[in-house]
Biopython code that builds the backbone (N, CA, C, O; Angstrom):
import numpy as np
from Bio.PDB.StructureBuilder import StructureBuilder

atoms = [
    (1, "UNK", "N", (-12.515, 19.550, 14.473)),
    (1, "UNK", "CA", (-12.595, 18.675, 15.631)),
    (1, "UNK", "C", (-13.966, 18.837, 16.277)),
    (1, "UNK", "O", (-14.364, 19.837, 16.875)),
    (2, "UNK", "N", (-14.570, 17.802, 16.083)),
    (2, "UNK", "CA", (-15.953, 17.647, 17.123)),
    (2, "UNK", "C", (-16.137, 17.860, 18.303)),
    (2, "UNK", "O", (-15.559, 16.922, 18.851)),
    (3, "UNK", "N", (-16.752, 18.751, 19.395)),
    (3, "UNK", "CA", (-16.805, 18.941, 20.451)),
    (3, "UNK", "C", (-17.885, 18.262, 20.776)),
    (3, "UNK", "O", (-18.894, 18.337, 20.075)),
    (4, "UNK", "N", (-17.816, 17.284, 22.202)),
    (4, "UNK", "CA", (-18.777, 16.671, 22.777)),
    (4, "UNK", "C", (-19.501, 17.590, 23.467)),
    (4, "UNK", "O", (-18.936, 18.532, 24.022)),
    (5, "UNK", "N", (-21.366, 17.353, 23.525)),
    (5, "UNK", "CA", (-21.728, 18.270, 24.319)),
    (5, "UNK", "C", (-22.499, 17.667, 25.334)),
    (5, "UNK", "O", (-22.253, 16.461, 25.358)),
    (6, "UNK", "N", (-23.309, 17.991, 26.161)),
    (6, "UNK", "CA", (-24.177, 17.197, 27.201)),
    (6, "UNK", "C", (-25.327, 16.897, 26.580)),
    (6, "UNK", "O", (-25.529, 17.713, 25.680)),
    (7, "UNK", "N", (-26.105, 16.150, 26.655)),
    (7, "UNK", "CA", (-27.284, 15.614, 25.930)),
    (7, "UNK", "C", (-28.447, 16.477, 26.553)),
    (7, "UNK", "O", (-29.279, 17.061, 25.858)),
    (8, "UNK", "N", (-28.411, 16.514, 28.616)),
    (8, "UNK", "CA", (-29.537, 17.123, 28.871)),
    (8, "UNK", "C", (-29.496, 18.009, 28.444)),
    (8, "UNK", "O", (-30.585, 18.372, 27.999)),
    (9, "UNK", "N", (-28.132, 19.157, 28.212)),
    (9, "UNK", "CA", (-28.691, 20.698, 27.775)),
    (9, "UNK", "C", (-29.639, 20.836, 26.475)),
    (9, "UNK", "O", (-29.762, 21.781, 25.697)),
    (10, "UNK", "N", (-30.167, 19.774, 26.500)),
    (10, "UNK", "CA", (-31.469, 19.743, 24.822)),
    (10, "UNK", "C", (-32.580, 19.247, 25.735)),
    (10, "UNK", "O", (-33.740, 19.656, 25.693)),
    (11, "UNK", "N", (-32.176, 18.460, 26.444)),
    (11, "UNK", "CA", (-33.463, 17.947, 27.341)),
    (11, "UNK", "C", (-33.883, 16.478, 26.806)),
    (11, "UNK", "O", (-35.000, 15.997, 26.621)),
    (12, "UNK", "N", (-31.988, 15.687, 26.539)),
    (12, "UNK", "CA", (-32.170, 14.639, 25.727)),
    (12, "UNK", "C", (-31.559, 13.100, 26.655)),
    (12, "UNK", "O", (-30.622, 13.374, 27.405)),
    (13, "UNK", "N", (-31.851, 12.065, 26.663)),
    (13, "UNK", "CA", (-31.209, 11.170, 27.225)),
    (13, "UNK", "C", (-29.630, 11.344, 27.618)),
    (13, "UNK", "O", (-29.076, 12.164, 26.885)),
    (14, "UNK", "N", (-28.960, 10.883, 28.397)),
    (14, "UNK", "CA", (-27.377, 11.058, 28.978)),
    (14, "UNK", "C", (-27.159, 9.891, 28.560)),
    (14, "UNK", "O", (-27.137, 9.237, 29.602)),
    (15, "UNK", "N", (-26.945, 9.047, 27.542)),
    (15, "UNK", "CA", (-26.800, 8.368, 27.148)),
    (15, "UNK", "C", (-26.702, 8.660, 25.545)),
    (15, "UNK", "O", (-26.310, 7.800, 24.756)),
    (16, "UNK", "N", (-27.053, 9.810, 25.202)),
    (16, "UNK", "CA", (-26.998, 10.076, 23.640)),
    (16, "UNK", "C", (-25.711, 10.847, 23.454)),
    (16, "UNK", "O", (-25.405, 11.625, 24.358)),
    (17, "UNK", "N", (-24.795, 10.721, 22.246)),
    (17, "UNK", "CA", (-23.929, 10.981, 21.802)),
    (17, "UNK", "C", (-23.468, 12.364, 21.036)),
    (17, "UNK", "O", (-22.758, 12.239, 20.039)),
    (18, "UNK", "N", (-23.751, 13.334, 21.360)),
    (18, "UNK", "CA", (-24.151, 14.638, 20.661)),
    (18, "UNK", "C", (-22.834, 15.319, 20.263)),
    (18, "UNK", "O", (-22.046, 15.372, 21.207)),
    (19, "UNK", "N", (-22.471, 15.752, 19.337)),
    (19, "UNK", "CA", (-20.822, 16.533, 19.152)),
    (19, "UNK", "C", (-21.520, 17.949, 18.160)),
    (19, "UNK", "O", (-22.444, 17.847, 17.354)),
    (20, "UNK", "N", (-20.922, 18.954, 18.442)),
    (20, "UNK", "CA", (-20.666, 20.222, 18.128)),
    (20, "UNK", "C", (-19.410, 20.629, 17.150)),
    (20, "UNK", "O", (-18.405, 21.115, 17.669)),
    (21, "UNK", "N", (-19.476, 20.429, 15.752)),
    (21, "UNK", "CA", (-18.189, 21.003, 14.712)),
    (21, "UNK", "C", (-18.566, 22.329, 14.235)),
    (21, "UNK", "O", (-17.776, 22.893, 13.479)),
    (22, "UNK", "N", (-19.586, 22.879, 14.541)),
    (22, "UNK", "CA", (-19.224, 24.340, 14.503)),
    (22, "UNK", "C", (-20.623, 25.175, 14.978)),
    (22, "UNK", "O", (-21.527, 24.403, 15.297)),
    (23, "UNK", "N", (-20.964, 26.616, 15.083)),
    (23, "UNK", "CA", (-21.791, 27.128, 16.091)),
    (23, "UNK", "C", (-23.342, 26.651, 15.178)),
    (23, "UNK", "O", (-24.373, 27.286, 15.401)),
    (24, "UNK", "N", (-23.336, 26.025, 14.635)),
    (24, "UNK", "CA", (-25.067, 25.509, 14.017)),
    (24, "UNK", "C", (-24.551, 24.034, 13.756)),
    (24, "UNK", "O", (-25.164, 23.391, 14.608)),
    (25, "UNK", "N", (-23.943, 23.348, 13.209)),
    (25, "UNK", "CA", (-23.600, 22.016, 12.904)),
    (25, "UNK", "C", (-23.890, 21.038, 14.109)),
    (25, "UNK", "O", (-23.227, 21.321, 15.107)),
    (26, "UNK", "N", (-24.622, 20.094, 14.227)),
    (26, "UNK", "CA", (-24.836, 19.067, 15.328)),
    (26, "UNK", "C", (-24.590, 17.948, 14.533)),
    (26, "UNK", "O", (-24.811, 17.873, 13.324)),
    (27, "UNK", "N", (-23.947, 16.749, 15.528)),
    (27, "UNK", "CA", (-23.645, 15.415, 15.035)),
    (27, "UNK", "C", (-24.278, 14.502, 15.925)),
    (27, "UNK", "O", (-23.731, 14.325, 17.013)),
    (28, "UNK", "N", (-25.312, 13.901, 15.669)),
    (28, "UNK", "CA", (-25.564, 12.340, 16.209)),
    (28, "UNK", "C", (-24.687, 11.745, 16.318)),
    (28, "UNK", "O", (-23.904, 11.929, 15.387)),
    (29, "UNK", "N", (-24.177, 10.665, 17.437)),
    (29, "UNK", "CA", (-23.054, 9.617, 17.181)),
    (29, "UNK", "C", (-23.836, 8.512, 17.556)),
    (29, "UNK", "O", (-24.326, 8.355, 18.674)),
    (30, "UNK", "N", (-23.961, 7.632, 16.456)),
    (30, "UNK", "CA", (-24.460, 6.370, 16.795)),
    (30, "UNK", "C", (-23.317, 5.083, 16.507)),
    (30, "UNK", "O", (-22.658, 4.851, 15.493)),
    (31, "UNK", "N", (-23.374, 4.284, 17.961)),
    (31, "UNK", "CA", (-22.220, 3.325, 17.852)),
    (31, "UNK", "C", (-22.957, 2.467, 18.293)),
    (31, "UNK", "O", (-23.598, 2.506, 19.343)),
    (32, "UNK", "N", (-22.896, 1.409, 17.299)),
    (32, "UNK", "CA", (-23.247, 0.031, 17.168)),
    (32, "UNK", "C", (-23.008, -0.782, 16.234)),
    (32, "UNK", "O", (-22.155, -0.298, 15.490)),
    (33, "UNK", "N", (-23.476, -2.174, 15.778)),
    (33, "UNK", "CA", (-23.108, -2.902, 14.583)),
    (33, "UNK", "C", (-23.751, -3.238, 14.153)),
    (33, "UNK", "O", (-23.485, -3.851, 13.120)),
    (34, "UNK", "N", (-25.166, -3.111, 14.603)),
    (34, "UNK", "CA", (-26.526, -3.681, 13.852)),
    (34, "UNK", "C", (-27.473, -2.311, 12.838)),
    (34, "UNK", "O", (-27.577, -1.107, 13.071)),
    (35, "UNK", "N", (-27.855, -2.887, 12.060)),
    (35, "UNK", "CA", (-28.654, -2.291, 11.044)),
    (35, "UNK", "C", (-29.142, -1.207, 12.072)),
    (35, "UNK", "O", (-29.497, -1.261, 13.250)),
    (36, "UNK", "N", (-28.971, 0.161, 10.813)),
    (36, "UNK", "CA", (-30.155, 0.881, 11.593)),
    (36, "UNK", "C", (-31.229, 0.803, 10.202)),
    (36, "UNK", "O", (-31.091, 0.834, 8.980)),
    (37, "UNK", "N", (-32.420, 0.676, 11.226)),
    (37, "UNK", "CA", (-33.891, 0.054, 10.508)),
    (37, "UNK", "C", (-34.704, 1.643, 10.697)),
    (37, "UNK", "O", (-34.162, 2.706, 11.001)),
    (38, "UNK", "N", (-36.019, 1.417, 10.435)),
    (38, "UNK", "CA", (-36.934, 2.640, 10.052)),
    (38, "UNK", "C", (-37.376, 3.382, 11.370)),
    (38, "UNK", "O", (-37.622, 4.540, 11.705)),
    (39, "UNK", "N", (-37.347, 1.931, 12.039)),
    (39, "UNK", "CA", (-38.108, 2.639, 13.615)),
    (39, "UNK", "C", (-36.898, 3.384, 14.303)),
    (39, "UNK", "O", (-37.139, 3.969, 15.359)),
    (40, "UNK", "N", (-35.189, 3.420, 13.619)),
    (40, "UNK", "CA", (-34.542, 3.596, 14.821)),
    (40, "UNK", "C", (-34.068, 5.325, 14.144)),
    (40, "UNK", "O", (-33.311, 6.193, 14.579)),
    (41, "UNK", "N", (-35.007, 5.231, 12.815)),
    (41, "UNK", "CA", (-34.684, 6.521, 11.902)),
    (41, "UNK", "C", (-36.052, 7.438, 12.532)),
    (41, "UNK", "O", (-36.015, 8.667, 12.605)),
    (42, "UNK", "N", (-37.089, 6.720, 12.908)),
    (42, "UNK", "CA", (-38.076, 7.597, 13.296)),
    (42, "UNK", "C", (-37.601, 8.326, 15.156)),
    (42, "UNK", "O", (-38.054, 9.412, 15.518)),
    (43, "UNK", "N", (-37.132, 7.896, 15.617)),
    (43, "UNK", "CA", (-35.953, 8.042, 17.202)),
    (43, "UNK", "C", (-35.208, 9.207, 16.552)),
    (43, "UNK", "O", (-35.298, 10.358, 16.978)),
    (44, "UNK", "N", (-34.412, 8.824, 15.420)),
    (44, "UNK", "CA", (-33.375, 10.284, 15.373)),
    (44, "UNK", "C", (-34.159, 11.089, 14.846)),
    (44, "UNK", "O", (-34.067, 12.196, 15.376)),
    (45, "UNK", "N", (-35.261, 11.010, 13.633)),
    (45, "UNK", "CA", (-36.068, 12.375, 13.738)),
    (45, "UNK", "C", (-36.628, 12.854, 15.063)),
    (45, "UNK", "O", (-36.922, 14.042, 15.193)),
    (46, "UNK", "N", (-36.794, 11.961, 16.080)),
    (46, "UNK", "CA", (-37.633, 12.741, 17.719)),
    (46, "UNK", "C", (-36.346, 13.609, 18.081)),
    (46, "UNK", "O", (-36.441, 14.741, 18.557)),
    (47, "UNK", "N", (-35.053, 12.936, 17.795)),
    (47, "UNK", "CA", (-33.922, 13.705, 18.852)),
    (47, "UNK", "C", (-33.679, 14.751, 17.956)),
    (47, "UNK", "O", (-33.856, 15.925, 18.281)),
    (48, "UNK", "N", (-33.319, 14.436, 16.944)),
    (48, "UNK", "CA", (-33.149, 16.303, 15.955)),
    (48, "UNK", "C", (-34.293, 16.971, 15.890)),
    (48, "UNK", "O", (-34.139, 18.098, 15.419)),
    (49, "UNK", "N", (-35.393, 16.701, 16.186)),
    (49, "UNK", "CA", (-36.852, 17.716, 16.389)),
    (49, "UNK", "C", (-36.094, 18.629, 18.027)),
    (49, "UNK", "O", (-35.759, 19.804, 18.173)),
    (50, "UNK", "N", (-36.062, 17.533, 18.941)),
    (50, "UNK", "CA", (-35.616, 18.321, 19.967)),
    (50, "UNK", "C", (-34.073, 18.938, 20.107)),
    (50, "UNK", "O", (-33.756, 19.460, 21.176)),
    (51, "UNK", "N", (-33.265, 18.880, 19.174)),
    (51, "UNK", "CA", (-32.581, 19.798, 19.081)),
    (51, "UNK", "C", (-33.078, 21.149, 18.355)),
    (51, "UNK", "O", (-33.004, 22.222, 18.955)),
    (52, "UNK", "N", (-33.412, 21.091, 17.495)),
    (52, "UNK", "CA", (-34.154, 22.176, 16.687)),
    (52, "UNK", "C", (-34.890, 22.908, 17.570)),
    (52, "UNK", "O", (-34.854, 24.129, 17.418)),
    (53, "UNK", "N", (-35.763, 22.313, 18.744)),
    (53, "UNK", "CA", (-36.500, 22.938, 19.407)),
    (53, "UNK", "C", (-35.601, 24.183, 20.410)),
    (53, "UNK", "O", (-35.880, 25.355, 20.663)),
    (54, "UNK", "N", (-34.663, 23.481, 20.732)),
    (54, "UNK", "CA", (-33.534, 24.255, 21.653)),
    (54, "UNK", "C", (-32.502, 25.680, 20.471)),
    (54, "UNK", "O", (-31.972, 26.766, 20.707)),
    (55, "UNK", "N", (-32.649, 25.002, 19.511)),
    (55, "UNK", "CA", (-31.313, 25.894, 18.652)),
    (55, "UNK", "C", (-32.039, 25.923, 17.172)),
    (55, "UNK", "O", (-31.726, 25.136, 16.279)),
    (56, "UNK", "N", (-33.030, 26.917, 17.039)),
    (56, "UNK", "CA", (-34.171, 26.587, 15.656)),
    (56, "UNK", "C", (-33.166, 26.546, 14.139)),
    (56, "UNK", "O", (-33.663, 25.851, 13.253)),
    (57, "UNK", "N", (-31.977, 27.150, 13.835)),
    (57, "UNK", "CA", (-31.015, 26.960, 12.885)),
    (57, "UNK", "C", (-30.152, 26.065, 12.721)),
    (57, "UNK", "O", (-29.230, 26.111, 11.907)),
    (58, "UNK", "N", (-30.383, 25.215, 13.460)),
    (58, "UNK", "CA", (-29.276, 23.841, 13.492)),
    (58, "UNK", "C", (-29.135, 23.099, 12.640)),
    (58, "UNK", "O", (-30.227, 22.651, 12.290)),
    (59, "UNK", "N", (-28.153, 22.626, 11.973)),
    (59, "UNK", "CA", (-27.957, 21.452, 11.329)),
    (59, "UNK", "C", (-27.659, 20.074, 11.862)),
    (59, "UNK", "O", (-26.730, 19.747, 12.600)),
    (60, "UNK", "N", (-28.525, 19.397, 11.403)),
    (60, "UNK", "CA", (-28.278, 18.250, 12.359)),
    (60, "UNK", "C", (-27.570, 17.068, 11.383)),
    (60, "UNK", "O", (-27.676, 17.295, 10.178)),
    (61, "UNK", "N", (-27.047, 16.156, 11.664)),
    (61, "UNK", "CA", (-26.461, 14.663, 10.989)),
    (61, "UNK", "C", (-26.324, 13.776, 11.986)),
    (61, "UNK", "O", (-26.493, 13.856, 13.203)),
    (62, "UNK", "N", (-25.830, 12.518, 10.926)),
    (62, "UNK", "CA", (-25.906, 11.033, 12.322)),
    (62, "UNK", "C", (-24.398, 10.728, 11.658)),
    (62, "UNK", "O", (-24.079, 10.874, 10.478)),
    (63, "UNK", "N", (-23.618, 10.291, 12.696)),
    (63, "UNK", "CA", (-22.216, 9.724, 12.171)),
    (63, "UNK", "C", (-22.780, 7.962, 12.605)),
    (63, "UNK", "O", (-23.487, 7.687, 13.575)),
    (64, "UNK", "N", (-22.292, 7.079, 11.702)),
    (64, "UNK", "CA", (-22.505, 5.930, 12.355)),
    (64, "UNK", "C", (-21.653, 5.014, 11.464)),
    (64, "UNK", "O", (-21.261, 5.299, 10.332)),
    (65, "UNK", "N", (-21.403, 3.786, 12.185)),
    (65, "UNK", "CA", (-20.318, 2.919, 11.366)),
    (65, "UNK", "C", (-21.566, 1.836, 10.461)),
    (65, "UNK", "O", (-21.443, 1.354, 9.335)),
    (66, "UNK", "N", (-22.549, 1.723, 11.278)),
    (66, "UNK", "CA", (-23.098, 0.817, 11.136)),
    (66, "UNK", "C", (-24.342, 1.121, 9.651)),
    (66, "UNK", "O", (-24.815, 2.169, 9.212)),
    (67, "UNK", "N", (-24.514, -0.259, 9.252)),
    (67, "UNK", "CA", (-25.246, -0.280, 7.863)),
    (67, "UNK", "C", (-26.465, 0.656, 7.727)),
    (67, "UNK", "O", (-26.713, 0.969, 8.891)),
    (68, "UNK", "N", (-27.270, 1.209, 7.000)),
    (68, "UNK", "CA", (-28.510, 2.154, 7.577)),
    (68, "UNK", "C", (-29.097, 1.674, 6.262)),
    (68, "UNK", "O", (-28.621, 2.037, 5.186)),
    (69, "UNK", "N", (-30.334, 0.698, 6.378)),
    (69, "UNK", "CA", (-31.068, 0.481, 5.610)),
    (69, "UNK", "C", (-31.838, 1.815, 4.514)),
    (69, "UNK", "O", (-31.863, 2.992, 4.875)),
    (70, "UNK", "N", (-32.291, 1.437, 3.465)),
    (70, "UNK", "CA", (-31.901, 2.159, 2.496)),
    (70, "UNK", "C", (-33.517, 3.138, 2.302)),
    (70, "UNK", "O", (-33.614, 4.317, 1.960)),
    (71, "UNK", "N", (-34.482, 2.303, 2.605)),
    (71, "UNK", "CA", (-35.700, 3.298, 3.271)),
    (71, "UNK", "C", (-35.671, 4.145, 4.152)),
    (71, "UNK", "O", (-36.604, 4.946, 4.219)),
    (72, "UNK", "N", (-34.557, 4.209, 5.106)),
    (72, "UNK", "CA", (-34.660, 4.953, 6.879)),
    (72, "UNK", "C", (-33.462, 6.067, 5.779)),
    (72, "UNK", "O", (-33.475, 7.235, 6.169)),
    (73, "UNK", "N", (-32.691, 5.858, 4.773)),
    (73, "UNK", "CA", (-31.924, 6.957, 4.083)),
    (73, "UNK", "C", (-32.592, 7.938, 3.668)),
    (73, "UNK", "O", (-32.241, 9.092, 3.916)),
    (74, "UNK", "N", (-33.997, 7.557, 2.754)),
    (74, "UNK", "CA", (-34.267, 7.941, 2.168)),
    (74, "UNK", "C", (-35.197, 8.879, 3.064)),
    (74, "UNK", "O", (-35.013, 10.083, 2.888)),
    (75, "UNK", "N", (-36.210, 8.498, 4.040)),
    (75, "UNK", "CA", (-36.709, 9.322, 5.285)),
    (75, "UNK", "C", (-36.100, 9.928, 5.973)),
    (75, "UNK", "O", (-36.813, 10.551, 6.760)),
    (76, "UNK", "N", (-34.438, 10.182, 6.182)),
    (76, "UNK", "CA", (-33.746, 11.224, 6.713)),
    (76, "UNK", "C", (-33.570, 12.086, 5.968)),
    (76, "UNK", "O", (-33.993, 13.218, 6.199)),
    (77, "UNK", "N", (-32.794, 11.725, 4.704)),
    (77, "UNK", "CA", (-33.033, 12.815, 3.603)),
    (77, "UNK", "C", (-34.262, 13.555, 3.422)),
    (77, "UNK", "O", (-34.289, 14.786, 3.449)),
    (78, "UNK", "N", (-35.165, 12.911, 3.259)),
    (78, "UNK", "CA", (-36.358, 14.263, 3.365)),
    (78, "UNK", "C", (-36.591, 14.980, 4.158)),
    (78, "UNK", "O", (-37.170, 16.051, 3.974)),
    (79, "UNK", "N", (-35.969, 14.315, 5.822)),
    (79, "UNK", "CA", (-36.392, 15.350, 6.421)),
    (79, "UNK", "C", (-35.027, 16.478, 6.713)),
    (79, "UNK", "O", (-34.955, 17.180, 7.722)),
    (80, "UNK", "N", (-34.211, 16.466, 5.828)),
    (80, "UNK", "CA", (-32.797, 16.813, 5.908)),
    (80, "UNK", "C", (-31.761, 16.761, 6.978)),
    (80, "UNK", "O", (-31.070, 17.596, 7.560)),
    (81, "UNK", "N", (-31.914, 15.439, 7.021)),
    (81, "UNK", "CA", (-31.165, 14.681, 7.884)),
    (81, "UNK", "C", (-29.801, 14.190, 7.448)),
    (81, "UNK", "O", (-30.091, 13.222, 6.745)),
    (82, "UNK", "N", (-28.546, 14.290, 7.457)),
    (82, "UNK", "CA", (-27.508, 13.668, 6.619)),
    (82, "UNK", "C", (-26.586, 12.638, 7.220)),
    (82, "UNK", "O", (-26.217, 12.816, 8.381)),
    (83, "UNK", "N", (-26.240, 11.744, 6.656)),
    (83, "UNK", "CA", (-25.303, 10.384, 7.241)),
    (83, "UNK", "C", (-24.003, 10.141, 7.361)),
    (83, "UNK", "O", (-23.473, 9.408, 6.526)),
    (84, "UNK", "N", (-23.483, 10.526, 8.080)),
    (84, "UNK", "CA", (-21.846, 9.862, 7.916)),
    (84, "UNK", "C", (-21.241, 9.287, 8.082)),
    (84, "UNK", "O", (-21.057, 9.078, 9.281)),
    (85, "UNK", "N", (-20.514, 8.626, 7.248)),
    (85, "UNK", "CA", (-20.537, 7.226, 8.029)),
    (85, "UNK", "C", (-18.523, 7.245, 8.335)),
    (85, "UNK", "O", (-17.498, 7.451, 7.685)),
    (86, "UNK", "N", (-18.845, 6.963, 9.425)),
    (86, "UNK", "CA", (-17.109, 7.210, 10.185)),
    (86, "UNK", "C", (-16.357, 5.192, 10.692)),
    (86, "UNK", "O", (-15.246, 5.058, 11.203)),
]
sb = StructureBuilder()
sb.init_structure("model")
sb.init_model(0)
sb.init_chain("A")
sb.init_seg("    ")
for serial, (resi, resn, name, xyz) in enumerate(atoms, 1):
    if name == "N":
        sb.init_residue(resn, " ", resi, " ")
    sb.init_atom(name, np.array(xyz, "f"), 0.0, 1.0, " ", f" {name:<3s}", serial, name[0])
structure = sb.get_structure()
């Protein structure tokens, strides 16, 4: 079970979706229905940089329903970024 956490305790928008499944595991929650495109993959590398900055062993991922173009996959993966799609 995912625990919601506060966004500022990273020093991140209150508006971002952050969940906790275990003491290093972090989850992005992105809810929407439109494509996510390259520029919105270069945003979640800024927000998992600043988690990392707060918790340097973290694992980070994005849960999202929505389609994720197949270049912005391939630029999360490198930066070991992982997708789930819920």
């Amino acid at each position: 079970m995912n625990q919601p956490l506060d966004p500022k305790k990273f020093g991140l928008h209150p508006s971002i979706k952050i969940e906790q499944s275990d003491n290093t595991h972090f989850v992005i929650r992105i809810e929407r229905k439109s494509r996510i495109i390259m520029k919105d993959g270069e945003k979640i590398l800024d927000k998992v940089s600043t988690i990392k900055a707060s918790i340097p062993d973290a694992v980070v991922s994005v849960a999202t329903a929505a389609p994720v173009c197949s270049k912005t996959l391939l630029f999360l993966a490198d930066h070991g970024i992982g997708i789930e799609y819920s």
